[in-house]
N, C-alpha and C positions, 0 to 999 in steps of 0.2 A: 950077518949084520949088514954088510953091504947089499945085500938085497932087500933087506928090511930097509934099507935107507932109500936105494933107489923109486923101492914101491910107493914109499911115505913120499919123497919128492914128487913122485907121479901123481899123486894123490894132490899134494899140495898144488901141482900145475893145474890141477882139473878143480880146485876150488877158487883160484884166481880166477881162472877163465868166466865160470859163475858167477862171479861177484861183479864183473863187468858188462857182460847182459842185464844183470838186474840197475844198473845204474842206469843203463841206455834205455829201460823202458822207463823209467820212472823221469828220465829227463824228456822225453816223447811226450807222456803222460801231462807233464805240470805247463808244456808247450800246448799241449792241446787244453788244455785249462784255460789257460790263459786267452787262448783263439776264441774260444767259448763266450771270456768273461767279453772279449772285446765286442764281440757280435750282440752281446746283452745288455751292453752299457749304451745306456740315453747320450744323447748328445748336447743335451742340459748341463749332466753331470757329471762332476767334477773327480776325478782322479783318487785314490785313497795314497793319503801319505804314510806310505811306511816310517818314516821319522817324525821326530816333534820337528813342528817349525819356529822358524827363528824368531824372538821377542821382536824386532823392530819388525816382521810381519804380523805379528799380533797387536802390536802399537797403529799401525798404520789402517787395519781392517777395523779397529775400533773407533777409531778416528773418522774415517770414512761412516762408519755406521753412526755416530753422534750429530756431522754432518748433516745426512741426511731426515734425523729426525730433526733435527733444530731450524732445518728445512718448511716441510712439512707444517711444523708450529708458527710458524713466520704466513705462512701462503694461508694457513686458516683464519689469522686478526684481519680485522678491516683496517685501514689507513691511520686514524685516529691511534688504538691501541697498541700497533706498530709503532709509530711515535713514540706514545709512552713509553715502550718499552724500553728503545734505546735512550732515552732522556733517562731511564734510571739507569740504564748498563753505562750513560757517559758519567754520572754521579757516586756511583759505587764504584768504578774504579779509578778516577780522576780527584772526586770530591766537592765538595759546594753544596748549593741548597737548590730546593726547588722554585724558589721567588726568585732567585737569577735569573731562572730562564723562563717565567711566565710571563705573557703577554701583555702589552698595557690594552686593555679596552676605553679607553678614554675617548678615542675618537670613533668609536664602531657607531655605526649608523642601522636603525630597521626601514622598512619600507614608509613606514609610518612618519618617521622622521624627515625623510627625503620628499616625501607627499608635503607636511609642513610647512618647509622650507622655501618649497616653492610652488606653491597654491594661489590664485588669484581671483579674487571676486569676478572680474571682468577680464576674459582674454582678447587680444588684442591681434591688428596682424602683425603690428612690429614687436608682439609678444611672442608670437611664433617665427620668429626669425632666430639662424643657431641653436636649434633647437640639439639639447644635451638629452641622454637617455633618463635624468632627472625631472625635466622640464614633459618628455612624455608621459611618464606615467601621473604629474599632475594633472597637464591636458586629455587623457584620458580618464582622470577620475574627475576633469569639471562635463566632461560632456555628458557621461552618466545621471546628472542634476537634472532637474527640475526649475524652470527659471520664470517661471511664472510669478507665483506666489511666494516672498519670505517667511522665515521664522526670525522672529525676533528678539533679544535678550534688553529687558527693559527694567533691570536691575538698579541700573543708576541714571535714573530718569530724571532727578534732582540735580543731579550736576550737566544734565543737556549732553547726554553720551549713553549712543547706543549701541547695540553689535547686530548684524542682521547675517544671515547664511541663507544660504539657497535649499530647495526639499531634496530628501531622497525618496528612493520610488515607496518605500512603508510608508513615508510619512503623507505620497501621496494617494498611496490607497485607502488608511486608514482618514484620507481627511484631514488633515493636521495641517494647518493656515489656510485653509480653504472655507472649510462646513464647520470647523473648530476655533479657534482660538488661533492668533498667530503668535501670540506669547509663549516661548518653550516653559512657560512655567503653572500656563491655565488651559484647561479644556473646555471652557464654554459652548456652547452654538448658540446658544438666544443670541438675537438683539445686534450681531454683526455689523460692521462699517467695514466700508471699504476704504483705503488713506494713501494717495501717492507722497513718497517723503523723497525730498533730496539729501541722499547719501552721500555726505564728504566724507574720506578715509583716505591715510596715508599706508600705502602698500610699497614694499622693496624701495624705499625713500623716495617715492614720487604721491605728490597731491591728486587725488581720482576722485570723480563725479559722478553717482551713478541714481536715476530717479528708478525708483522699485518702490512695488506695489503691497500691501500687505491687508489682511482682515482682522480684526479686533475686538474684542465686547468693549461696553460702555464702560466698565473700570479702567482696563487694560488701555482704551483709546485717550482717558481723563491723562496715563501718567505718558502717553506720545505727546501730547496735546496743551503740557503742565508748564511750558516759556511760553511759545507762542503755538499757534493753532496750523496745523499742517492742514493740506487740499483731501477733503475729501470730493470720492468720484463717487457721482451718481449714474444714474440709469438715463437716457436718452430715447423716450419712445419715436420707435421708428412709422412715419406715416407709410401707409398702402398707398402699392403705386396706382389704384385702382382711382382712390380718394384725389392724388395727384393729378390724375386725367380729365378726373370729372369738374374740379373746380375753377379751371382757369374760364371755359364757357359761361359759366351761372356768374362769376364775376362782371364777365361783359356784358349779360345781360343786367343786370343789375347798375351796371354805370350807366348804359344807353337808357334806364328808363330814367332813371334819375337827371339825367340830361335833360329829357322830354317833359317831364314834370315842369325842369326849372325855366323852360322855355315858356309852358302853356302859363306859367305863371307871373312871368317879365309881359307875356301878350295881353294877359286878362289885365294888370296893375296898368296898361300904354290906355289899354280903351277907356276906362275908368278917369282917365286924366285928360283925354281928347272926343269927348264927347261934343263941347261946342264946335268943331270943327267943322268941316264941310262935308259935304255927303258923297265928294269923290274917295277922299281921305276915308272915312265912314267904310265904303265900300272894299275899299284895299285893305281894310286891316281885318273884313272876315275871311281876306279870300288867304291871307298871310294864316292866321288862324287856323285853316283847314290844312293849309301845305304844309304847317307843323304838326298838325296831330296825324296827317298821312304818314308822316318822319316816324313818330313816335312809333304808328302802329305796324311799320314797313320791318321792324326788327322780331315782333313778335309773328309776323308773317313769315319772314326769311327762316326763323327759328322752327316752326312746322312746318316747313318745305323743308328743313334739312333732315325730318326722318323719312321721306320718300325718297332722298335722295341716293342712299344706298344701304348696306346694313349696320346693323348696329355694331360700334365700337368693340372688341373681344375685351374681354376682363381675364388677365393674365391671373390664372388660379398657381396657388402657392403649392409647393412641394410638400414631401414632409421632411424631408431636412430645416427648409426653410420654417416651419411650423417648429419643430425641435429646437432650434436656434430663438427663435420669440420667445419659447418657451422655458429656454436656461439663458437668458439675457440677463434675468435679476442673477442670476448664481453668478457667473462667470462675468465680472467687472475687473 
């Protein structure tokens, strides 16, 4: 029996021993596992958690991640819609209306408004003194004008009050107070006048004078014209300075004969009346006689000696500008 026992112990010692080898390689083994898993893992990526983790890290990475998207949603509105946004998120959780917080427009102004406001028939240079960025964009939209020709509002022609404004470039292409009508209310072209009127108006509380020109049909000129009768402008033919050159010479011809004439004719009425005279007397007044019609005839001598005398006068020929200008004289009054 004791050797039965000591064999089994023997036995038993040599199954320990075995069981301890096979743990050594299996902890080797899960070691090089491991060496493996580290060599293969990105450096992106994150660890594997053998445990759950803790609520307040699952609170916190949600958080972050709502964050971020609520982010995100903000940086895609434009300015306006961001606004709104928090205007409801202050109302929904505060409380109120949304007429609390909307704006008064009562004083907003357009460009148009500001043009208006301060716009002036006639600029001026103590008009352009301190000049505001209001004040420019009216003096940039009078230079734009046309300031030739008006248009004019002849609606209340009965009470002696009228409106006139200056063209814009349509109204001077298309002809409008020029070839047309200068009434915004008539398109005529027969039969046109042309009418200077002195313009009173009170502008930005000051009294202003301005004379402007305008074109009108014969109705349209009846209700200008319906207190008292405005200046019309006519046409002014201009003389050639050709006609200019040649006239002052033929004049003085013309007065030296006519001089000569009223000589020969004071001589012929003297001898007529002293005939009884003496025959010295007699004798002197033919010789007076001949010394006057020498006179007489010494200018129409002098006058063909003056074309040997060198050449002829040049006649300054017109352009054709100058011709185009004669030529839209009657248009353009």
């Amino acid at each position: 029996m004791e050797n039965l026992v000591k064999i089994h112990g023997a036995g038993g010692y040599d199954s320990d021993f075995s069981d301890s080898d096979g743990e050594g390689d299996s902890s080797e083994k899960a070691k090089e596992r491991k060496r493996e898993a580290e060599i293969l893992q990105k450096p992106f990526e994150r660890g594997r958690h053998s445990k759950v983790a803790h609520r307040s890290l699952h609170s916190c990475e949600v958080d972050r991640e709502e964050a971020r998207n609520r982010r995100a949603h903000l940086i895609s509105m434009n300015a306006y819609e961001r606004h709104k946004k928090f205007v409801g998120d202050y109302i929904l959780y505060y409380g109120g209306q949304m007429a609390d917080l909307r704006r008064s427009a009562a004083k907003d102004k357009t460009d148009l408004d500001v043009l208006r406001e301060n716009h002036r028939f006639l600029w001026k240079d103590e008009d352009e003194e301190d000049m505001t960025w209001e004040k420019e964009i009216a003096k940039k939209y009078y230079d734009k004008l046309f300031k030739e020709y008006c248009i004019a509002d002849l609606s209340r022609y009965k009470e002696n009050k009228f409106g006139f404004r200056w063209r814009t470039e349509n109204e001077v292409v298309s002809g409008k107070g020029q070839f047309q009508c200068g009434n915004k209310v008539c398109s005529i072209e027969e039969g046109l006048k042309s009418w200077e009127v002195n313009f009173a108006y009170v502008e930005h509380g000051e009294k202003r004078n301005a004379l402007v020109k305008l074109r009108l049909c014969p109705e349209c000129s009846f209700k200008l014209n319906y207190h008292h009768k405005r200046k019309e402008v006519k046409v002014k033919r201009k003389r050639k300075m050709s006609e200019e050159n040649e006239e002052p010479p033929k004049n003085k011809k013309k007065k030296k004969k006519k001089q000569s004439s009223s000589n020969s004719k004071k001589h012929k009425h003297k001898k007529h009346k002293d005939r009884s005279t003496s025959s010295s007397s007699s004798e002197s007044e033919p010789q007076n006689s001949d010394k006057d019609t020498e006179a007489a005839t010494e200018p129409d001598s002098q006058s063909e000696a003056d074309h040997w005398r060198g050449p002829a006068p040049a006649v300054e020929e017109k352009s054709r500008e100058e011709e185009f200008d004669e030529y839209f004289e009657d248009m353009f009054l």
